[in-house]
N, C-alpha and C positions, 0 to 999 in steps of 0.2 A: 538455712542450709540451701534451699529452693533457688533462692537468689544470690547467691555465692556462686552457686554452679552453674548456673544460667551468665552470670560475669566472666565466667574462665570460661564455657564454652563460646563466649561471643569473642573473649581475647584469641580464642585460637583461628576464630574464624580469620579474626582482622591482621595475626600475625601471617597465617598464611596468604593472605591477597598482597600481601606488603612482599614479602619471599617468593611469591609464582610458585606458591606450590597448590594453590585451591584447584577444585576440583569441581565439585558441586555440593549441592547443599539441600536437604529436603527434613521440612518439619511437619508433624505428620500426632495421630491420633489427636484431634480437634475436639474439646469439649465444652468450648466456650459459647458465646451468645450468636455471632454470626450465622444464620440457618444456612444452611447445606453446605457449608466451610467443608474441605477435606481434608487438605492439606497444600501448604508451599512449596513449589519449587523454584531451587535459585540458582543461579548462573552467571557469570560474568560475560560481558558483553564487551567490545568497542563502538563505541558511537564516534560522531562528530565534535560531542563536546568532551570526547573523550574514554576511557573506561569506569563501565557502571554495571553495577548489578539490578538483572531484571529475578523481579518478583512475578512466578505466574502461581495466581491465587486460584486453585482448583474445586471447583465445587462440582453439585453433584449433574447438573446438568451443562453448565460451563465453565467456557477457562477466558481468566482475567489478568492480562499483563500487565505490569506499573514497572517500567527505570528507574532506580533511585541514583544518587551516587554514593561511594562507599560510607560514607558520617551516616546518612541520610537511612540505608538500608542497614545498618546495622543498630542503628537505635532501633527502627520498623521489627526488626527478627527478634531485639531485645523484649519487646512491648509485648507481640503477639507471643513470645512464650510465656510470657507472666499472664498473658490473659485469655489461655484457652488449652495452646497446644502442650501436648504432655512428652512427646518426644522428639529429639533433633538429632539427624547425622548426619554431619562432615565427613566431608572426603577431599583427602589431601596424598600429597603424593608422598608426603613422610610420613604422615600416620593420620587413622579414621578414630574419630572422635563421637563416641554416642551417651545422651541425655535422656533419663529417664525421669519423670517428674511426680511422684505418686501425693498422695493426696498430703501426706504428713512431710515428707522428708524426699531426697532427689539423689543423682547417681549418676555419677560421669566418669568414662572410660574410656580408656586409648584401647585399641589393637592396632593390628598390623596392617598398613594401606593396603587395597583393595585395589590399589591404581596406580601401581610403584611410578610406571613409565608414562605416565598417563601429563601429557602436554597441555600446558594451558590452553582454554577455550578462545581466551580474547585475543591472543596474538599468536599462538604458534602453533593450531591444531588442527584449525580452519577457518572459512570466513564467516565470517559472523551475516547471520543474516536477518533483515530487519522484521519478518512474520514470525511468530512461534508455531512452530512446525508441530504443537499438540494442539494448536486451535481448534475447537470444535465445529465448524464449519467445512474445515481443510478435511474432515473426517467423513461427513457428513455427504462430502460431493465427490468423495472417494479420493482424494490427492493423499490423504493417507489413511496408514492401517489404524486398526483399534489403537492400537501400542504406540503412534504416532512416527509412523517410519513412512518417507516417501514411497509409492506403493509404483511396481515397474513399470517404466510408461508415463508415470507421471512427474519425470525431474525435468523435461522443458517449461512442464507450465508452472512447475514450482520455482524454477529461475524466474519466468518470465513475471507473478505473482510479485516478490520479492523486489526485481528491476523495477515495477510499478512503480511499487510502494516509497522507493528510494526515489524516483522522479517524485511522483506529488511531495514528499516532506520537503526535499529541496527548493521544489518552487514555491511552498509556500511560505519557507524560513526567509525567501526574496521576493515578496510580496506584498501589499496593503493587510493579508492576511495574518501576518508572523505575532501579532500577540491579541488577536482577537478570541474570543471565548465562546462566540457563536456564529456556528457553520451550517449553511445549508449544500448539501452536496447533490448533484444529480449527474446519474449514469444512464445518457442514452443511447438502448440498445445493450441491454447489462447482461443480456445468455441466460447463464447459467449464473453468475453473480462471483465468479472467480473473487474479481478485481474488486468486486462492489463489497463484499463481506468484510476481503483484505484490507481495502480502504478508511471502512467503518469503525474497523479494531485500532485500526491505527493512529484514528481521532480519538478516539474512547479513550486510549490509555496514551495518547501524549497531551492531549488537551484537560486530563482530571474529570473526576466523578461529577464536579459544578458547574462545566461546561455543557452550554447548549447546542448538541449535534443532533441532524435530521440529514439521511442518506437516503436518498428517493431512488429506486432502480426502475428504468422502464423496458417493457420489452411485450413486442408482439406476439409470442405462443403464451396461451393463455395455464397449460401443463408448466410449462418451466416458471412463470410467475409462483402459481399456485406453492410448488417445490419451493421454491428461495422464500416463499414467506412462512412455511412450517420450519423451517431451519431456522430462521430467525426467530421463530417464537421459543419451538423448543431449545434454542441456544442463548436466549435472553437476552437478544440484540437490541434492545426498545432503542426507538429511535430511526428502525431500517427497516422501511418498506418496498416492496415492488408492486408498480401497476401495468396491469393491459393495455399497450397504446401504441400506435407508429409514430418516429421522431416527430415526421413534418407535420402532425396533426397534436401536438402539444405545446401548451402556454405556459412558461416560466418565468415569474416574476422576479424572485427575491433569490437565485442563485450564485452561492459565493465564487462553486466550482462544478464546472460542465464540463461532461466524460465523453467521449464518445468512440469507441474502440472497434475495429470492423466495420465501419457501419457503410455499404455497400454505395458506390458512384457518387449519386448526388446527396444522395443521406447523412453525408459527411457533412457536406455544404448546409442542408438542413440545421445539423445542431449547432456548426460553428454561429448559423445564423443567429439562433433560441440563445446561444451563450452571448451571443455581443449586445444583443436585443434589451437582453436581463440584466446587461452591465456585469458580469461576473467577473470576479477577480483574477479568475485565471481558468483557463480553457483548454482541455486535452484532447488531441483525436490523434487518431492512427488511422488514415484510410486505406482503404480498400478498395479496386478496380477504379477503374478510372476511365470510364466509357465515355463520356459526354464529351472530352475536350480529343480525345484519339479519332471520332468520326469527323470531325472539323479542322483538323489541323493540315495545314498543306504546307510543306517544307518550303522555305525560302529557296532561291537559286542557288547558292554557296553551299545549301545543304541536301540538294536535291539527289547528290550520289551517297551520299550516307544514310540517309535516311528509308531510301526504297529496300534497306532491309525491313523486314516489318516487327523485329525484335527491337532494334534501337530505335524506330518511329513508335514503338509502345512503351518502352522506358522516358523515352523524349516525352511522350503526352504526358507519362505519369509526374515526371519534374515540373515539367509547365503547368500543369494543376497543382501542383500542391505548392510551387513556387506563388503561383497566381494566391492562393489563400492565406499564406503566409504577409503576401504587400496588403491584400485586402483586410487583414486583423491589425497591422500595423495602421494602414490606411483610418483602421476605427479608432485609435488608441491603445494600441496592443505591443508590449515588447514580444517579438518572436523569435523561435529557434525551431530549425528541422535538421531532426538527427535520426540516426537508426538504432532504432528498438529491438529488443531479442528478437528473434520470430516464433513463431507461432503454430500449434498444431492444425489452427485452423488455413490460414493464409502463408504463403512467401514473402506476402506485404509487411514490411518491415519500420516504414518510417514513419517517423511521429511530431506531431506540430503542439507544438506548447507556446502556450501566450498568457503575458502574465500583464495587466491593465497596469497604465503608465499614466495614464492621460497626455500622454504627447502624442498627437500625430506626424505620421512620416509625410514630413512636406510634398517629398520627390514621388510618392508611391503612386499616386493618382497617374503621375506622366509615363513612368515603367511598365504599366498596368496596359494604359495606352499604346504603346511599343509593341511591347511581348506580342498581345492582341494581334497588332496587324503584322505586325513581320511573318509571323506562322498561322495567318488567317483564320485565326479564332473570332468567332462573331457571337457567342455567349459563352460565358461562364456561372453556374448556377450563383451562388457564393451572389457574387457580383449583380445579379437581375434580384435576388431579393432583397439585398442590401439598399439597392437605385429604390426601392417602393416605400 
């Protein structure tokens, strides 16, 4: 009987995702062999390679997301209630369906939706966003409440989270990276670890349980390391550490992907360095101020009456540096792109240099490089004097 009604409660789930009428779905009283299992919850998603139902597997200290697609999650919901979970409710916008499973014999019921008006999640309710907003980290560093609700105040850095997370998958889907199985990742300059935790889940549950992932966070307040590494423990992130350290005085060998977000003037320049150094597949930074090439710079003649405002002579520097790093990553082998990034509760600084290892170099870069330099009287650019050693 156990297994008759576990068959009609899975048919209904699958009639409803087929009709848009699902809702969500949560299996729940665990009594199976997994330690600290609690319970599932499920969701329909859109992805890239389409719509799928994510599984976030709740236990008692953390939470665990896997994407299936629909074939794939629904044998997964079939299996795990034959081998543990003792009750299941659907929610649909025609009717709510609940499974009771008792030791002898089992029990499935309709009532009356609970969510008559209630819009699909994957297309017409909202946008789908790539973190799971009950992650226990998200919680942990206050972006949300117990209950898993963006907490006020904190929906810029919860877009800006999310926006990450959505760049790194994309450049690594276009990448030397796209079906590799082991990842070494380092965030220098990682804070508070926003991005670095975000990061880590993201490999965790797209790359499988038999992937080899190690997420290095580095950051110089020796309190905020201390913090991101009880999170990670008490949240069962194996694999994600943070260490005590200043970029420029760090040695990375075997990095596939190097972070570097904020990381102030020439500190930028620092990690791009450690990242091309290391040969990494692909390179992220987002800088911030841009001191070193705005005390150097002296406007050509053509530009000497626009420039003596001292706003667009400080926008001017910040393009020329970051233009300047951008030939210099190509120049090593690097496809690049500089675009603008959400902003930030920390900075106005917006844009972001992504480089993803090509092995080509840009023939021309070296002589643009040269140009740029002397037309606006740059006579160092950090980036560029480490690189020449």
């Amino acid at each position: 009987m156990s297994a008759e009604n576990i068959e009609q409660f899975i048919e209904h789930l699958r009639k409803s995702l087929t009709e848009r009428t699902f809702v969500k779905l949560t299996l729940g009283n665990y009594r199976g062999n997994e330690e600290h299992l609690q319970k599932i919850l499920v969701r329909e998603i859109e992805t890239r390679k389409g719509a799928m139902l994510q599984l976030l597997y709740r236990y008692r200290t953390r939470d665990v997301a896997k994407n299936q697609n629909i074939g794939e999650a629904l044998k997964t919901l079939a299996e795990m209630l034959d081998a543990g979970f003792r009750s299941g409710d659907l929610f649909t916008t025609e009717a709510d369906y609940q499974l009771t499973i008792g030791k002898r014999n089992s029990r499935l019921v309709s009532k009356e939706p609970a969510f008559p008006n209630e819009q699909n999640t994957a297309h017409d309710r909202e946008k789908h966003y790539s973190v799971d907003q009950t992650a226990f980290y998200l919680k942990a560093l206050g972006i949300t409440t117990a209950a898993g609700e963006i907490r006020t105040g904190q929906r810029g850095k919860w877009k800006q989270i999310n926006k990450f997370v959505e760049i790194i998958g994309d450049l690594v889907e276009r990448s030397q990276l796209k079906d590799q199985r082991k990842l070494h990742i380092v965030d220098m300059g990682s804070g508070k670890g926003y991005l670095t935790f975000a990061v880590f889940e993201h490999f965790r549950n797209s790359l499988g349980e038999n992937a080899e992932l190690t997420v290095t966070g580095i950051e110089a307040r020796k309190d905020i390391v201390d913090l991101c590494n009880k999170i990670a423990k008490d949240g069962g992130y194996n694999g994600l550490n943070f260490i005590v350290g200043n970029i420029a005085d760090q040695e990375i060998s075997n990095a596939d992907i190097v972070i570097a977000l904020h990381a102030c003037d020439t500190a930028t320049d620092d990690a791009l360095y450690k990242g091309i150094k290391a040969e990494a597949k692909i390179i992220v930074a987002s800088p911030c101020c841009h001191k070193q090439i705005r005390t150097q710079l002296t406007p050509p003649d053509i530009l000497k009456g626009v420039l003596k405002h001292g706003t667009l002579l400080e926008r001017t520097a910040e393009t020329l540096t970051d233009g300047l790093r951008a030939l210099l990553l190509e120049k090593s082998g690097y496809s690049t792109k500089v675009f603008e990034f959400v902003p930030t509760e920390h900075t106005p600084k917006n844009n972001m240099i992504a480089a993803v290892r090509s092995d080509r170099t840009a023939n021309d870069a070296a002589e643009q490089i040269t140009a740029i330099k002397e037309t606006f009287g740059i006579s160092e650019h950090r980036l560029e004097t480490l690189l020449s050693k």
